[in-house]
C-alpha positions in Angstrom: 21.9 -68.8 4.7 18.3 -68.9 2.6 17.9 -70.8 -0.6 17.7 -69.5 -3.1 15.6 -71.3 -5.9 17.0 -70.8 -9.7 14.1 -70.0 -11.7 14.1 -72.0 -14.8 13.8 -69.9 -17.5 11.0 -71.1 -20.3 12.3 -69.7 -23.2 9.8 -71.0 -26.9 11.5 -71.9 -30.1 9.9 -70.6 -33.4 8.1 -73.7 -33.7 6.6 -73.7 -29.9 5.7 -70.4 -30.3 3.8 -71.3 -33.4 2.4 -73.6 -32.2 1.3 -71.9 -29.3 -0.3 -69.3 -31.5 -2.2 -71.3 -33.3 -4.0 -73.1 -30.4 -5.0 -69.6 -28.9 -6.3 -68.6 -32.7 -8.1 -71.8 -32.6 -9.3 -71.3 -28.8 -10.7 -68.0 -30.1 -12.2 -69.3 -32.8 -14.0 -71.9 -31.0 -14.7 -68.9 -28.6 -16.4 -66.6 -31.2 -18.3 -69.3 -32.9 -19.9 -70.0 -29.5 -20.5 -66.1 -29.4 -19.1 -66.4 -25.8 -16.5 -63.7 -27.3 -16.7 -60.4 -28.7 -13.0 -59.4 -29.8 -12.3 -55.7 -30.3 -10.3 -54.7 -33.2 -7.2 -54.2 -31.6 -6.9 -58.3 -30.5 -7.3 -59.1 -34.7 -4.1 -56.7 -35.0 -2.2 -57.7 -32.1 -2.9 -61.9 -33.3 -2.2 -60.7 -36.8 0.7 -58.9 -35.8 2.3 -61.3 -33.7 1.7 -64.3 -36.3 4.2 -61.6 -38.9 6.6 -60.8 -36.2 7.2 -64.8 -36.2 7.5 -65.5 -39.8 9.8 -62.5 -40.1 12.4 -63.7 -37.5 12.3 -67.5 -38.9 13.2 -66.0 -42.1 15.8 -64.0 -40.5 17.3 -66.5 -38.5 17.3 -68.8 -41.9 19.1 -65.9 -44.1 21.4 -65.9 -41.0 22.2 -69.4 -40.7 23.1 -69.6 -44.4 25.7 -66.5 -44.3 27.3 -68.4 -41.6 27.3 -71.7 -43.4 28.9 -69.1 -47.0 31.6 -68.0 -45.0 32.3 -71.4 -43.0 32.8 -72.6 -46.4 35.0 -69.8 -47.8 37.4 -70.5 -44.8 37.7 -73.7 -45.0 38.5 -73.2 -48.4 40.8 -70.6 -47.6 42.6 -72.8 -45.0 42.7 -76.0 -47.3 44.7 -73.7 -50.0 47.0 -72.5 -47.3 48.4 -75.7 -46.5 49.0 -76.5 -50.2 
């Protein structure tokens, strides 16, 4: 029978993804000052566009996170004047 290797998944939290973005905006940077690079338009738009995408889903996992917390508290609420 062959092994099979699992293949560990590398999945980035918002922050590691930020971070990771902003060490390849600074790599560019360095990059461009050294006028080693010359970036078309459409990298500025994807970097730009990715660095939005981010902020967008931390403030939508935050929004999420607090309707969770609301309605943990309703029920527990709900529950606590139950057993009264």
């Amino acid at each position: 029978m062959a092994k099979t290797k699992k293949r560990k998944e590398n999945k980035l939290n918002g922050n590691q993804v930020e971070e990771f973005l902003e060490k390849l905006i600074k790599k560019v940077l360095k990059r461009l000052n050294s006028k080693d690079y010359q970036p078309k338009v459409s990298d500025a738009l994807r970097a730009i566009q990715l660095k939005q995408r981010l902020k967008k889903s931390s403030e939508a996992e935050k929004i999420f996170w607090e309707l969770i917390e609301k309605i943990r508290k309703e029920e527990l609420e709900r529950l606590n004047n139950k057993k009264r």
